[in-house]
Each structure stands twice: as structure tokens, then as C-alpha cells.
TIZA-693324 format. One line per field, with one value per residue (C-alpha): residue in three letters; y, z, x. Coordinates in Angstrom, 1 decimal. Example, Ala and Ser with C-alpha at 12.3 -4.5 7.8 and 13.67 -1.06 7.14 Angstrom:
<lofis>
r	[ALA  SER]
north	[-4.5  -1.1]
up	[7.8  7.1]
east	[12.3  13.7]
</lofis>
This chain:
<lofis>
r	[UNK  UNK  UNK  UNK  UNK  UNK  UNK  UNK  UNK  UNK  UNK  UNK  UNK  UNK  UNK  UNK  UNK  UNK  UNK  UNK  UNK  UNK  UNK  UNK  UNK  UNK  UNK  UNK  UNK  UNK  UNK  UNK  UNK  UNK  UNK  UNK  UNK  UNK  UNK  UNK  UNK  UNK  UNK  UNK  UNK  UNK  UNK  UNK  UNK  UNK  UNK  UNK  UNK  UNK  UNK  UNK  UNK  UNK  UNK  UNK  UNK  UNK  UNK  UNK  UNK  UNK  UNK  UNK  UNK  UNK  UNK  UNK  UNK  UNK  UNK  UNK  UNK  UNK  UNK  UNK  UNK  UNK  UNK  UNK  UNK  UNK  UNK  UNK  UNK  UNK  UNK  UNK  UNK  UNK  UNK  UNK  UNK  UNK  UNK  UNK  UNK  UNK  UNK  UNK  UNK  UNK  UNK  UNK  UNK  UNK  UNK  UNK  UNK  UNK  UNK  UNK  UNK  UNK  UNK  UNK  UNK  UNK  UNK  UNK  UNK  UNK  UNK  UNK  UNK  UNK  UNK  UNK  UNK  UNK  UNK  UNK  UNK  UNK  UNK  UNK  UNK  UNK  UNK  UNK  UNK  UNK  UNK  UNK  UNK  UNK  UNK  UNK  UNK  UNK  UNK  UNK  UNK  UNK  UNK  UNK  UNK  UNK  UNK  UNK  UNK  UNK  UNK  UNK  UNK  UNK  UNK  UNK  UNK  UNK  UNK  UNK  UNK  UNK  UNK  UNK  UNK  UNK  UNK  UNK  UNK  UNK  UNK  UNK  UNK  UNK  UNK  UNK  UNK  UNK  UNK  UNK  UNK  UNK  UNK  UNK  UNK  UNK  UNK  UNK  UNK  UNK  UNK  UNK  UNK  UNK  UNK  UNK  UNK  UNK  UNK  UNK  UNK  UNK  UNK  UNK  UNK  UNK  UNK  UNK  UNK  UNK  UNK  UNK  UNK  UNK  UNK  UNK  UNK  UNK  UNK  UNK  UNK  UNK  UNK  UNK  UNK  UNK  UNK  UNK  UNK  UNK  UNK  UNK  UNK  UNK  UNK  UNK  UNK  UNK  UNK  UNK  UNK  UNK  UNK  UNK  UNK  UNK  UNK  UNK  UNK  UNK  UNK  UNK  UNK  UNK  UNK  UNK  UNK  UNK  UNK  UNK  UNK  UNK  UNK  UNK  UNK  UNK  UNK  UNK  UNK  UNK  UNK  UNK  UNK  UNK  UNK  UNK  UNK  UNK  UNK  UNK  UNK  UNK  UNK  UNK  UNK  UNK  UNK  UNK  UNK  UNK  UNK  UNK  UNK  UNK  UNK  UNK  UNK  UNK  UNK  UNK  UNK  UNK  UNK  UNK  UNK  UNK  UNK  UNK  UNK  UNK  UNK  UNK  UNK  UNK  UNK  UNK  UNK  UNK  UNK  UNK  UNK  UNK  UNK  UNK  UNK  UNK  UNK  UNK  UNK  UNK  UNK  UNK  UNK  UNK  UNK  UNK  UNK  UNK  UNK  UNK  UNK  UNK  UNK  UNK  UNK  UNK  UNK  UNK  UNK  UNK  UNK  UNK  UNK  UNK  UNK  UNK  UNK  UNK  UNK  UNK  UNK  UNK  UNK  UNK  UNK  UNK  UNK  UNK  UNK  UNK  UNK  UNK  UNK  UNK  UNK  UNK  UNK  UNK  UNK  UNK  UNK  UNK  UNK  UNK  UNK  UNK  UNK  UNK  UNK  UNK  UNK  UNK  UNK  UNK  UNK  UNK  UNK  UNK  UNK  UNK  UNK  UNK  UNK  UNK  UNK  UNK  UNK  UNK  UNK  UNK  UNK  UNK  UNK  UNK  UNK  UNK  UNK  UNK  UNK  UNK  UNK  UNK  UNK  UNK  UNK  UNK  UNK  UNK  UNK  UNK  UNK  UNK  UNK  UNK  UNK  UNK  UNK  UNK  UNK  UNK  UNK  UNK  UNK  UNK  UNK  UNK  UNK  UNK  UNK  UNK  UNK  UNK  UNK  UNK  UNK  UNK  UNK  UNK  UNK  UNK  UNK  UNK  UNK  UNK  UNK  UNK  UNK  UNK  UNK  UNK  UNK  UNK  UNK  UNK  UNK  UNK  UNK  UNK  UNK  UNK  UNK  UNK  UNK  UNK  UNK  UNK  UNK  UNK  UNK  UNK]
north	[-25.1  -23.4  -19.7  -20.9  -21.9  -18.1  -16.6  -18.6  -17.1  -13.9  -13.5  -16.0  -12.4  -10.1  -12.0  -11.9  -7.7  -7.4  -9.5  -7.9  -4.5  -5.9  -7.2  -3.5  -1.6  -1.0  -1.7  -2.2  -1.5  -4.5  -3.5  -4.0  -7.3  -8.5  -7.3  -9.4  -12.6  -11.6  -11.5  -15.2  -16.6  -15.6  -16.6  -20.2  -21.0  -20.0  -22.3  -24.8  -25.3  -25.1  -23.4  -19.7  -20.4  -22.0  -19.0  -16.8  -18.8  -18.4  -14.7  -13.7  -16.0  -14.4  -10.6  -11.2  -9.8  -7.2  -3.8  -1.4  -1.4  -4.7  -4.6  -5.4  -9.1  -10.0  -9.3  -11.6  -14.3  -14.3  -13.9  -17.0  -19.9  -18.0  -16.8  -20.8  -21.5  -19.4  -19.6  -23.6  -23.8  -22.0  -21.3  -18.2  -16.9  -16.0  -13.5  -10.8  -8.4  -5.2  -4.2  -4.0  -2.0  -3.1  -1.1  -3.2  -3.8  -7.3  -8.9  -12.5  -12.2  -11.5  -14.1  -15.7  -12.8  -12.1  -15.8  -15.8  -12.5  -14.0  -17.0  -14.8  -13.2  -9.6  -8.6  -7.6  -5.3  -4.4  -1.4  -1.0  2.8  5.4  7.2  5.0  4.7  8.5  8.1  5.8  8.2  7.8  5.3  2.4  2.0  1.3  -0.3  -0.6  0.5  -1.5  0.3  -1.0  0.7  0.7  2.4  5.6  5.7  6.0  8.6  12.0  13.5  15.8  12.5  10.4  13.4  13.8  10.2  10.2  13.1  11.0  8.3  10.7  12.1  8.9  7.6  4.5  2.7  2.7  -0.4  0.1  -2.6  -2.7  -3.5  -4.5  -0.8  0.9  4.1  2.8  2.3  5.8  7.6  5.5  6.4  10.0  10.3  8.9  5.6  3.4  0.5  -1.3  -4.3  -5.8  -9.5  -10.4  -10.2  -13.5  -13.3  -15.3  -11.7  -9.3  -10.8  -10.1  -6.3  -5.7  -6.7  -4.3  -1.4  -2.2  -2.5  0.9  2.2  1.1  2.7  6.1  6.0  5.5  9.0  11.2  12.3  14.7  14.7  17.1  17.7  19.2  19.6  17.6  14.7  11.6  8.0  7.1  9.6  8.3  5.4  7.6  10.8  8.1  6.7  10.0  11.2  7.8  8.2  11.5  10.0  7.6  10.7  13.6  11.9  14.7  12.9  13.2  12.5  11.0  12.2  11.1  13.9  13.2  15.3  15.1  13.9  14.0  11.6  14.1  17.2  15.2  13.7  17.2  19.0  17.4  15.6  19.2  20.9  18.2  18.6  22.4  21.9  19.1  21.5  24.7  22.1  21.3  25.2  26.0  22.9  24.0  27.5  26.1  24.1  24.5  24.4  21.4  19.6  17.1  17.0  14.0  12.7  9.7  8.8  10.5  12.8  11.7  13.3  12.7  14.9  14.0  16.5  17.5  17.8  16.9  14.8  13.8  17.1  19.5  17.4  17.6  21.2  22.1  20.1  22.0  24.6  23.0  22.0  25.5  27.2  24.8  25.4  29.0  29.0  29.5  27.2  26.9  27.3  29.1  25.7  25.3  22.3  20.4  17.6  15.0  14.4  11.3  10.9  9.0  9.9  7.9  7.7  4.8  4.6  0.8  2.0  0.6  2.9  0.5  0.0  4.0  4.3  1.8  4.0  7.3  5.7  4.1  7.3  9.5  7.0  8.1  11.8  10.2  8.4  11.1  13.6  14.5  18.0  17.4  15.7  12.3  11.2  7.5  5.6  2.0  1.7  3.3  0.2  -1.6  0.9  0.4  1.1  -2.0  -2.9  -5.6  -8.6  -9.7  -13.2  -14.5  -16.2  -20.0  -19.2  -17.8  -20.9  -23.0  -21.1  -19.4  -18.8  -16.9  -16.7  -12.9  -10.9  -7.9  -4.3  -1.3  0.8  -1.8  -4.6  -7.1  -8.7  -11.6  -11.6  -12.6  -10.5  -10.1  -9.2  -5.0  -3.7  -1.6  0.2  2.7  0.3  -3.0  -5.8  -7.8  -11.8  -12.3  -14.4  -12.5  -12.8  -10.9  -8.2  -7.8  -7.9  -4.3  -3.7  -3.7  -1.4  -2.6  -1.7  1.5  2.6  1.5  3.9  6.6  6.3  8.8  6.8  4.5  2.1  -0.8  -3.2  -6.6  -10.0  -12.1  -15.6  -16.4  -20.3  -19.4  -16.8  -15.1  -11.9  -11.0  -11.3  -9.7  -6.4  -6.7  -6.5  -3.6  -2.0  -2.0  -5.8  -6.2  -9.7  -13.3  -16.5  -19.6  -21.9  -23.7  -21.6  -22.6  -21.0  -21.0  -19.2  -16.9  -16.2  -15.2  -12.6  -11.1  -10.9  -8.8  -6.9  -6.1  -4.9  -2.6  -0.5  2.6]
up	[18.3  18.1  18.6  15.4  13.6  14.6  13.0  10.0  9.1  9.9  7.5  4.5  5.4  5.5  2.1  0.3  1.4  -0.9  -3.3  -3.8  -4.3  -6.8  -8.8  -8.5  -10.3  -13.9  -13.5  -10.9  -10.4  -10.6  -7.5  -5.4  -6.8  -5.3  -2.2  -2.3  -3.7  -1.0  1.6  0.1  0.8  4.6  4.9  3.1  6.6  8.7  7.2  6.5  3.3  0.0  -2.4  -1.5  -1.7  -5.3  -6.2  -5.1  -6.9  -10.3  -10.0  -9.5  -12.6  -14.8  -14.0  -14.1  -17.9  -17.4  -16.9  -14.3  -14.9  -14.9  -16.7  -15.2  -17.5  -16.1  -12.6  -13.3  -14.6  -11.8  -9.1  -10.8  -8.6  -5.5  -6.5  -6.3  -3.6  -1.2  -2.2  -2.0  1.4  2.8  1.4  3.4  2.7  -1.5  -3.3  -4.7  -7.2  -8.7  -7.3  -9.9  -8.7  -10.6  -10.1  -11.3  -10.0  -11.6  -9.4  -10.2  -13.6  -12.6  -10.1  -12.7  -13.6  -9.8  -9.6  -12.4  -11.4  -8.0  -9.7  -11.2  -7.7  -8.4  -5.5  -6.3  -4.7  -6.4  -5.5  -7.1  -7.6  -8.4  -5.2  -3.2  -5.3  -4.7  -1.1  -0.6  -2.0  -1.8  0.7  -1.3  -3.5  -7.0  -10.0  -12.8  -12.4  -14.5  -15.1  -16.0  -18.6  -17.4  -13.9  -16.2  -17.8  -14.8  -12.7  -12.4  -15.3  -12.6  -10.7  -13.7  -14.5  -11.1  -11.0  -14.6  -12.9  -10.2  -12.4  -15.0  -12.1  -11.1  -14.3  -13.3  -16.7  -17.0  -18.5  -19.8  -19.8  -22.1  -25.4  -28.8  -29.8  -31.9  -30.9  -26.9  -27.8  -29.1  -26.3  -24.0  -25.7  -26.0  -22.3  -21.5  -21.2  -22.0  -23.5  -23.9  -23.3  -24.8  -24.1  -26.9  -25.2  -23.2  -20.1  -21.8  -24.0  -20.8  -19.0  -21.8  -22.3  -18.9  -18.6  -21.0  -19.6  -16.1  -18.3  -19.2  -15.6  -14.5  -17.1  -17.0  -13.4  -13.1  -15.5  -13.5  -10.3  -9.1  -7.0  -9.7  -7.1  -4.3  -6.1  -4.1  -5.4  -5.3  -4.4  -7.3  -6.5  -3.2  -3.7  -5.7  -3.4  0.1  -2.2  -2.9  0.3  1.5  -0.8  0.8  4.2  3.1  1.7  3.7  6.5  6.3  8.6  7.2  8.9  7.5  8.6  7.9  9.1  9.1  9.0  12.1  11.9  8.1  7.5  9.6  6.9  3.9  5.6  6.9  4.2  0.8  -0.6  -3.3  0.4  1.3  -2.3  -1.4  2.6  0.9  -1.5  0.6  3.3  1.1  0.3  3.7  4.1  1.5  2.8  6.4  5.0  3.2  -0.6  -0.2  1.5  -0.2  0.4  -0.8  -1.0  0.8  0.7  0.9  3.9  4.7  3.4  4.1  4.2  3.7  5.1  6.4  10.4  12.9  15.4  16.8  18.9  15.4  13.4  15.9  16.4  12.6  12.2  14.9  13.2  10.8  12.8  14.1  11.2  10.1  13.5  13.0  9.5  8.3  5.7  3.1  5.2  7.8  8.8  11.8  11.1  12.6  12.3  13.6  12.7  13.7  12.3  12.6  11.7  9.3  10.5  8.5  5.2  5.3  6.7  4.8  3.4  4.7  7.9  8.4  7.0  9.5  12.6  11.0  11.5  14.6  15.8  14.2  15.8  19.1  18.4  17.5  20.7  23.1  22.0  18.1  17.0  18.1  16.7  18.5  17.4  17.1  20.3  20.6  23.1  20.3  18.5  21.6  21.1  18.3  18.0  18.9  15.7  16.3  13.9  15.0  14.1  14.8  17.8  16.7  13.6  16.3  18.1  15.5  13.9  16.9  16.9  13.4  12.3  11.0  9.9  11.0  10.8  10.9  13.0  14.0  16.6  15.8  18.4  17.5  19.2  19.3  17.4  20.4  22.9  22.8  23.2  20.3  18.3  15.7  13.4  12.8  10.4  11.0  10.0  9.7  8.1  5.0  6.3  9.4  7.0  4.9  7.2  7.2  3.7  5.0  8.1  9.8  6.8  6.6  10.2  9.7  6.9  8.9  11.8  13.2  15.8  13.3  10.3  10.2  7.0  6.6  5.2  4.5  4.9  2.3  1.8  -2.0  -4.5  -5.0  -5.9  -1.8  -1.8  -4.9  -3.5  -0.4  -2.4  -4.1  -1.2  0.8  2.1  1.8  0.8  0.9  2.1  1.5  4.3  5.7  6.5  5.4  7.8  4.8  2.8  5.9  6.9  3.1  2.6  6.2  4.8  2.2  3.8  6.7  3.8  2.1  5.2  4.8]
east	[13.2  10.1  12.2  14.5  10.8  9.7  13.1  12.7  9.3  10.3  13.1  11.0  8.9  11.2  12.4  8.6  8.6  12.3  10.7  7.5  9.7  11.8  8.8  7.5  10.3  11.0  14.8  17.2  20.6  22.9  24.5  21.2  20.7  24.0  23.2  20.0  22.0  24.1  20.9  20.0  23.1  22.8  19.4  20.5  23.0  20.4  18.2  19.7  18.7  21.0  18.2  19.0  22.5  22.6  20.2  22.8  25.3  23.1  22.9  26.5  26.9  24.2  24.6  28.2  27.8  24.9  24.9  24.5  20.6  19.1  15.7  12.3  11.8  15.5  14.6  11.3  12.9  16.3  13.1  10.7  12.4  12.5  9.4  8.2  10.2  8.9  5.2  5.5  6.7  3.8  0.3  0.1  3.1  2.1  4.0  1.9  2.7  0.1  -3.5  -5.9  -9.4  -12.6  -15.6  -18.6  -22.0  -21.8  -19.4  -20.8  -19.5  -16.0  -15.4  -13.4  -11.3  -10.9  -9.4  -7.5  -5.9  -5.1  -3.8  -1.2  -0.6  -2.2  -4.0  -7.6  -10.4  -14.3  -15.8  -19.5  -19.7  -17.4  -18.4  -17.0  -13.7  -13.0  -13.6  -10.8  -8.5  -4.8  -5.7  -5.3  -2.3  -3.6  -1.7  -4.5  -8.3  -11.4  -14.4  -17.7  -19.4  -22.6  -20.8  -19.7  -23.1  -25.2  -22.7  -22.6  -20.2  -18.2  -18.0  -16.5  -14.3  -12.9  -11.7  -10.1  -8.5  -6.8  -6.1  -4.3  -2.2  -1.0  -0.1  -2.4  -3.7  -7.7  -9.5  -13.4  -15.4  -18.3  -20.5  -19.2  -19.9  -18.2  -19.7  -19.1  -15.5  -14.5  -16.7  -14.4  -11.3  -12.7  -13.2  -9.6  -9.5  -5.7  -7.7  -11.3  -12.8  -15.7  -17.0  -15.0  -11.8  -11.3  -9.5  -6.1  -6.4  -7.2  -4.3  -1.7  -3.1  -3.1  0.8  1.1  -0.3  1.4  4.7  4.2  3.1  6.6  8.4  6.5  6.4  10.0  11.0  7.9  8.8  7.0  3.4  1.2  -0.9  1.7  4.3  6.3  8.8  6.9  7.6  9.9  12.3  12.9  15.0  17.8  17.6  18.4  21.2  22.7  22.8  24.4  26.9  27.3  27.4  30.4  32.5  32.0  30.8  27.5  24.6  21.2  17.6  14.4  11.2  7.7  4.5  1.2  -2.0  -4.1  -7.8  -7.1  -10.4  -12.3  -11.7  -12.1  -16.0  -16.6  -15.3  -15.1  -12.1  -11.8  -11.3  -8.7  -6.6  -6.3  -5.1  -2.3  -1.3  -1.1  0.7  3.1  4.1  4.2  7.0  8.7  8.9  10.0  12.9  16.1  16.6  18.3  15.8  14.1  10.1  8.1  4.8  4.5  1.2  -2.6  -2.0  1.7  4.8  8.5  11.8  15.3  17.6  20.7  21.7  24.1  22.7  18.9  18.1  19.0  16.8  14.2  14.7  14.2  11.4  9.5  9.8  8.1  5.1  5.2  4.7  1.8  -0.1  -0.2  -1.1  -4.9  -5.5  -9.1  -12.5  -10.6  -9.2  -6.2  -4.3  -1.5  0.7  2.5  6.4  8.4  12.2  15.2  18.6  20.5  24.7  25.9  25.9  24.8  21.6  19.0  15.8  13.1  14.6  14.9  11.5  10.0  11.9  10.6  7.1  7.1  8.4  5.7  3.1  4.8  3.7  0.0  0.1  1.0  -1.2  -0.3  0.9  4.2  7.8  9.4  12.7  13.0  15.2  15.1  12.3  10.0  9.9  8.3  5.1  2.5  -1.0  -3.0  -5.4  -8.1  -9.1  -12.6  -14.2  -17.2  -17.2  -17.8  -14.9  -12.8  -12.5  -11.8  -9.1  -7.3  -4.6  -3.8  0.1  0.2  2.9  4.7  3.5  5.6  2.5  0.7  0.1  -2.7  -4.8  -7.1  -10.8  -13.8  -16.5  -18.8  -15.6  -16.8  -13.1  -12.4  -9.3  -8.8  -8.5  -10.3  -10.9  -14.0  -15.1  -17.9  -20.8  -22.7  -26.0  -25.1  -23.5  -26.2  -29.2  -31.3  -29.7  -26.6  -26.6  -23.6  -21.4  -23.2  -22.8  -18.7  -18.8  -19.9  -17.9  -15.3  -13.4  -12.0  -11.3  -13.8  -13.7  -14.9  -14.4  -17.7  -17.7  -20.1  -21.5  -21.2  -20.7  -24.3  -25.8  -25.8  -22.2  -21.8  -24.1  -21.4  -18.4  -19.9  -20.9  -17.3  -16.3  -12.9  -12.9  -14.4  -14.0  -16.5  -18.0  -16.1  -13.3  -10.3  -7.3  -4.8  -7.1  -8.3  -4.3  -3.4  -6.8  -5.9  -1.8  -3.0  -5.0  -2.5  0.9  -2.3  -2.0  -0.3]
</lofis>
């Protein structure tokens, strides 16, 4: 029984991860749609419930009609009662669509836009300077950025200009927040930004405006394709270029390989020297690939220091061959400051055409934490015992939190394996999400989150439990905590904030 209760919540996951996907794309071919009905249906028999089924049932019916494309307000509207369904039956288990990144030093008088936001299922994170913005870099996937007036005002211009920058590249829509200013308002719109709030605008008005701008993201982000900064495709053009080489596979039975390479000690070049020093090493990386490879190779940007290739070989050993090459070349090159970089390349090949993207793109990464784990600067090829190794990450509670909420039902992670502790245990991990209360955050003005900050053998960030929403919660939001809960903890609550944090991670 309790191994069936296990399989059930993995596949409701596995189900929330298509979801969450669909909800993200401007339109979606029919085709894919019926394979999810299809998905439904399977998952209905194995739980024994006739919801997915009838859902199924009420697809086939409705897109019977429709063409080839099926437009982002269809797909919202076929999703909504799975959408319910899913989200009812566990607390933790909430469907979540955009992130939307405030900066603000006034966090107190957003809490209510932070809620309502998360009422609508957009995930949400506060920075309080622009500093601290740039620093998290392609790190954080971003849907829609809010600014606070006041934050523009008192920052450096090259600052401000550098993160308009970013946001231009990405096509991400900017929100200013400020006075009912007419002079205010066109500086804004002078400086670049897609729309402007004032206090006039009640949240019922932001939430309409801000559908609108992400309505727009989806549509421009769906026609660009290419990463301005490297010049490599970008993640939009992903989903077509894996179905055309499929299709490929199918009729000229031509295998193909997917391979995912990572910088090495990336975080350790931007710290030591400047994120303008990191831009030129991803762009000069991304030459040098192109250089390596075949014209007919397909190089993307997969995220901040991670890129991906799609190309042609026969079996596991020629894939692996060719991208040595590639790793070869990088090792030996001399890149800005007389820097020597290298990289680490895990890959899978894809020999059925049924082979599903995220599936391939999970065994790409599993493989290329292999490389990381046995020394880096070198290329693993995915088998199936690579699945069985994954860097251990650590989520640390306070101890008298810890024993009242142990054990913690998490979900999967392509890279990582979570391991639930106490906060005093001292075992540590590259990567590690702390609980714990505010005042123990806060005390010395902060110093814990400072020396986390700082620290160059891994990722630490924090949840506050906070027993309310004051102005010391709102100066620890602003200066990097993750997230909140209030006192009492509530384990729901707890279970969703660490979900979200855990399918942030790149």
C-alpha cells in the first residue's frame, strides 16, 4: 500500500512538472496535447480514479475541431480543472505558474501583493537592492521584474543601466513602482520601463496589467530565438530543434545525442572577477563551441553558465569522442584576464524517436554531474547506474522545528538528493537551504547571511520563521532570505516554500 501511495505522488508530480510547462508556452501543438490527454488517461487506471479519464475524454472532444496550434487561453482553460484537481488533493502539491522579482526596500507594504500573487499561483521573490539582483544573474529564472522607484533613484546609473540591460535581452517586462508624478512617469518610460505604477493602481488593476505583459513575454519569446549575448539559440528554440531531429530519427533512422556542459567554478570568476568579465568568458565560450562543432550542430543556451548541443553520431563512444574535442579545445584556449577555463560535459544519446526531451535532458544532467563528481573537466556519457548518483544537498532546521516536522515529503530533483537535518548537525554540502528563526538571522545586522554570501564552498539560502510580518523580516527579505514562514510552523506551508525552492534550481 504505502509503495502504490509513493507511485501515486510521484506521477501527480511528474503530472504538476507537464502542467507547469504547458501553462508556460504561448501555444502548443495539438498533437502534444493528445499525448498528455493520453498521459491522463493512464494515470486515471493507476489511480483509480475516473477524473483524469473524463478529462481526457473532454479534450479529444474539444480539440477535435482545433488546429494544429492550440493557443495559450485554450490551453488555460482545457488545464483549469486539472489545474483544481490536483492542487485540492494536496496542499503541497500547488501548481505554479510565472516568477515575478520585486526589488523594494518596503517589503511590509507588499505583503499583500506578495499573497495575492501567490493566490494566483505566481511564485514570488524580493530582493532590496539592485546589487543584489545582478548578482543572481541567470541564476534565477525570471518572468516579470517590479522596481521600486525610490530603488532607481538612489543607485548608481551604470548599475540601473546594466540591469535594464539584462532585462531588455531577455525580453522580461519591467514594472516601476512610484509617485503620482507625471514627471516620475515619463523618466520611467524614458529609462525603459514596459509600464508604471503609482498608488493609484490597486492590485485587482496590477494583476490584469501584469497578465498582459506576461501575455506578451510568451508571444515575443516564442518568435526570438537566439541568446543576444552568445549568440547561441536559446531555450525556445529547443523544443522544435529535438522534434525535428526525432522526426529525423523515425525516417532515416539518423541517431542524435544531447549534451549539457557546464563551466567549472563559474561563481568563482564572476566573485573574483566581475560579472562584465563573466559575459565576455560566455561569449568567447560559445565561439570556441561553435568553432569545435559541425554546421549542423545545434548550440544552445541553457542557462547562466550551462549550454547544450544537439548533434548528430552513431553510438555513445562517437558522441563522447566529439565532445572531447570540444572540452579540449576550451582547455587550451586563453580566454579575458589571461583566464584557463574548463568544462564539464555529460550526454546521452537519444535512439528512439519516442524519447521524450525532459527525460533525455534529465540523463544529459545526471551525467554531467558525473564529470562534476569525479573531478570536472572531463565528458561522462549517461548509463543507467548514473541515475543512482546525485549530489547530496542539505535542508537544515532548527533543531526544536526539526523534530516536530520530520520527516518532510519533497519532490524529485534531476541533480540533487535532499537530506533533512538538524541545523546544529555540522555536516555540510555544496548546496544548502537553511530554517531558521529571524532573530537568529538577523542578530549582528545580519552576519550569518552576510558570511553565506561570501562563501566559496557553496550555496547557502534561508527561510525565516518569523512570529509576524515586521520591519526585521522585511530588512531580511531585502537582504537575501529566500522566504518566510510564521510561528507556528505550519508543515503544509513549510513543504510548499521548500517545493518551490527545490524546481528553482537550475
Amino acid at each position: 500500500m504505502e509503495t502504490e501511495q509513493k507511485e501515486t505522488e510521484k506521477q501527480i508530480h511528474q503530472t504538476i512538472l507537464m502542467v507547469e510547462r504547458l501553462l508556460r508556452m504561448e501555444s502548443v501543438p495539438k498533437a502534444e496535447l493528445l499525448v498528455f490527454s493520453q498521459w491522463l488517461k493512464r494515470f486515471s487506471k493507476q489511480d483509480q480514479a475516473d477524473f483524469f479519464e473524463r478529462q481526457a475524454a473532454r479534450w479529444a472532444s474539444e480539440l477535435e475541431g482545433e488546429t494544429e496550434e492550440v493557443t495559450h487561453e485554450q490551453i488555460e482553460k482545457l488545464l483549469a480543472p486539472v489545474i483544481d484537481h490536483l492542487s485540492a488533493r494536496s496542499r503541497k502539491k500547488v501548481i505554479r505558474k510565472e516568477m515575478i522579482l520585486s526589488v523594494t526596500k518596503r517589503f511590509l507594504d507588499n505583503i499583500q501583493w506578495k499573497k495575492s500573487l501567490e493566490n494566483e499561483r505566481y511564485m514570488t521573490r524580493f530582493f532590496g537592492s539592485i546589487e543584489d539582483t545582478l548578482e543572481v544573474g541567470y541564476d534565477l529564472h525570471v518572468d516579470a521584474m517590479l522596481i521600486d522607484h525610490d530603488i532607481i533613484r538612489t543607485t548608481d546609473e551604470a548599475l540601473v543601466q546594466k540591469l535594464i540591460k539584462k532585462v531588455e535581452a531577455s525580453f522580461i517586462p519591467l514594472i516601476i513602482i512610484g509617485p503620482n508624478d507625471v514627471s516620475v512617469r515619463q523618466s520611467c518610460y524614458a529609462l525603459g520601463t514596459d509600464d508604471y505604477w503609482d498608488e493609484t493602481v490597486q492590485i485587482e488593476e496590477r494583476q490584469i496589467r501584469l497578465k498582459r505583459l506576461l501575455r506578451k513575454l510568451r508571444t515575443v519569446s516564442s518568435t526570438i530565438l537566439v541568446d543576444e549575448l552568445t549568440g547561441a539559440f536559446n531555450r525556445k528554440y529547443l523544443q522544435n530543434a529535438y522534434r525535428r531531429r526525432t522526426s529525423r530519427l523515425e525516417r532515416d533512422d539518423q541517431l542524435f545525442a544531447l549534451a549539457i556542459f557546464d563551466l567549472d567554478h563559474f561563481k568563482g570568476i564572476n566573485d573574483l572577477h566581475g560579472h562584465p568579465t563573466g559575459d565576455l568568458v560566455l561569449a568567447e565560450l560559445a565561439v570556441l563551441t561553435k568553432q569545435a562543432i559541425r554546421q549542423e550542430d545545434e548550440l544552445i543556451r541553457f542557462g547562466g553558465e550551462e549550454f547544450m548541443l544537439l548533434f548528430s553520431a552513431d553510438h555513445a563512444d562517437h558522441a563522447a569522442d566529439m565532445m572531447e574535442k570540444v572540452r579540449a579545445r576550451i582547455e587550451r584556449h586563453t580566454f579575458p584576464n589571461g583566464l584557463k577555463i574548463t568544462v564539464s560535459i555529460g550526454l546521452t544519446v537519444i535512439d528512439h524517436p519516442t524519447m521524450d526531451l525532459e527525460e533525455m535532458t534529465s540523463e544529459a544532467d545526471e551525467a554531467l554531474y558525473q564529470a562534476k563528481r569525479n573531478g570536472r573537466n572531463q565528458v561522462a556519457a549517461y548509463t543507467t547506474s548514473t541515475a543512482k548518483e546525485k549530489i547530496t544537498a542539505l535542508i537544515k532546521i532548527e533543531s526544536q522545528s526539526f523534530e516536530q516536522l520530520a520527516p518532510l515529503a519533497l519532490p524529485d530533483h534531476a541533480k540533487y538528493h535532499f537530506q533533512v537535518t538538524p541545523y546544529e548537525e555540522t555536516t555540510c554540502a555544496p548546496l544548502q537551504l537553511c530554517v531558521l528563526p529571524l532573530h537568529q538571522l538577523a542578530a549582528n545586522d545580519f552576519k550569518l547571511l552576510d558570511e553565506w554570501k561570501q562563501s566559496r564552498e557553496g550555496i547557502i539560502e534561508a527561510i525565516a520563521i518569523a512570529p509576524e510580518e515586521n520591519q526585521v523580516l522585511g530588512h531580511a527579505l531585502e537582504r537575501g532570505v529566500t522566504d518566510y514562514c510564521l510561528s507556528p510552523l505550519d508543515r503544509d506551508q513549510l513543504e510548499e516554500q521548500i517545493r518551490q525552492w527545490i524546481i528553482r534550481l537550475p
